[in-house]
C-alpha positions as CSV (number, residue, x, y, z in Angstrom):
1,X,0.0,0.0,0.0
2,X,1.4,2.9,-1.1
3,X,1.5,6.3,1.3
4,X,-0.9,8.6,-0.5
5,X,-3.2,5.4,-0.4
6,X,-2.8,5.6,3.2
7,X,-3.2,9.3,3.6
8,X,-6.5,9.1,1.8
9,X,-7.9,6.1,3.9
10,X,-7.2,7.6,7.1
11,X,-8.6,11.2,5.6
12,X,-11.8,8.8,5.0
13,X,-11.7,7.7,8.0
14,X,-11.9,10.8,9.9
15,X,-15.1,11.4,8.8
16,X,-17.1,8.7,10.6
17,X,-15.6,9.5,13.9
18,X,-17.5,10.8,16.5
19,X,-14.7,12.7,18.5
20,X,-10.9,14.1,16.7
21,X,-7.5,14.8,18.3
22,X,-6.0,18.0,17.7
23,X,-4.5,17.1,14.9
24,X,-7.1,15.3,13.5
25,X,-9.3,18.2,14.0
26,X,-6.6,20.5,12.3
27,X,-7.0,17.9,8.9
28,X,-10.4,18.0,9.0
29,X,-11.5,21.4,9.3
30,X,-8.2,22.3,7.2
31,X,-6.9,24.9,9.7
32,X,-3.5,25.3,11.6
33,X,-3.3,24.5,15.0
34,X,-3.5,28.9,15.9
35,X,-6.3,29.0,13.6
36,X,-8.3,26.2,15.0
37,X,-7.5,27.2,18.7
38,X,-8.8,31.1,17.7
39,X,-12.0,29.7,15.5
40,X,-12.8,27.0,18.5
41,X,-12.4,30.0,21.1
42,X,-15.0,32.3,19.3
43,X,-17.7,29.5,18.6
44,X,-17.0,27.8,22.8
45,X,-15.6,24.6,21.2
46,X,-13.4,22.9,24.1
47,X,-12.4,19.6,24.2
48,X,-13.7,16.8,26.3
49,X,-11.6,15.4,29.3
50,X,-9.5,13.3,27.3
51,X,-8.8,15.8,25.3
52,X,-10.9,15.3,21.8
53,X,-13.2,17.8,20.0
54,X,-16.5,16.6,19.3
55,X,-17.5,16.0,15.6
56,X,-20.7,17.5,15.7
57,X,-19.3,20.7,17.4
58,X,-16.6,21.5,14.2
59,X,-19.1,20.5,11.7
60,X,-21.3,23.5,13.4
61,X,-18.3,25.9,13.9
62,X,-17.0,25.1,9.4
63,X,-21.0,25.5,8.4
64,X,-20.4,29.4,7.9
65,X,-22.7,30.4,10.7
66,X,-22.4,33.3,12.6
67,X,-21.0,32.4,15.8
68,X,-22.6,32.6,18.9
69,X,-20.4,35.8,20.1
70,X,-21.3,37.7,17.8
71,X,-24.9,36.7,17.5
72,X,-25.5,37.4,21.0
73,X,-23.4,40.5,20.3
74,X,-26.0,41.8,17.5
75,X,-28.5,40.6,20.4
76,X,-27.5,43.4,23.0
77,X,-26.7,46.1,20.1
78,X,-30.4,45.6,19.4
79,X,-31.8,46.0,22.8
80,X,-29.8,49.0,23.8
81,X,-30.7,50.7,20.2
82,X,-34.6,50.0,21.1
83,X,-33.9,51.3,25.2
84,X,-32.7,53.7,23.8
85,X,-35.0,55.1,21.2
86,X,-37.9,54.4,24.4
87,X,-36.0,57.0,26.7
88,X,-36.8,59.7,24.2
């Protein structure tokens, strides 16, 4: 088996687990490790006690989403502008 047969097999493979490593996450949402760490930060992705991010959780944080920072961000820009505009 040659490598590249083994690179893609494995890349297949990451796909139909549940939970990734580090570096597994880094392959599959195609980020470096500062990258992943920043983009896992703003969305409050953390990994689990033994140290794996959850499948599900990346597949949210790569779907081009908003994340929920700046969502709730929006949120409270919104409220204040209509407090605001009841005070005058």
């Amino acid at each position: 088996m040659k490598n590249n047969d083994k690179v893609v097999i494995r890349a297949v493979a990451l796909c139909f687990k549940p939970y990734l490593k580090p570096e597994e996450a880094m392959v599959y949402c195609n980020l470096g490790r500062t990258q992943l760490a920043k983009r896992c930060d703003e969305f409050g992705i953390y990994k689990n006690n033994s140290g794996y991010f959850k499948r599900a959780d990346l597949d949210l944080m790569m779907c081009g989403s908003v994340s929920p920072i700046e969502e709730k961000l929006k949120q409270m820009k919104f409220d204040f502008a209509k407090k605001s505009r009841a005070l005058k």
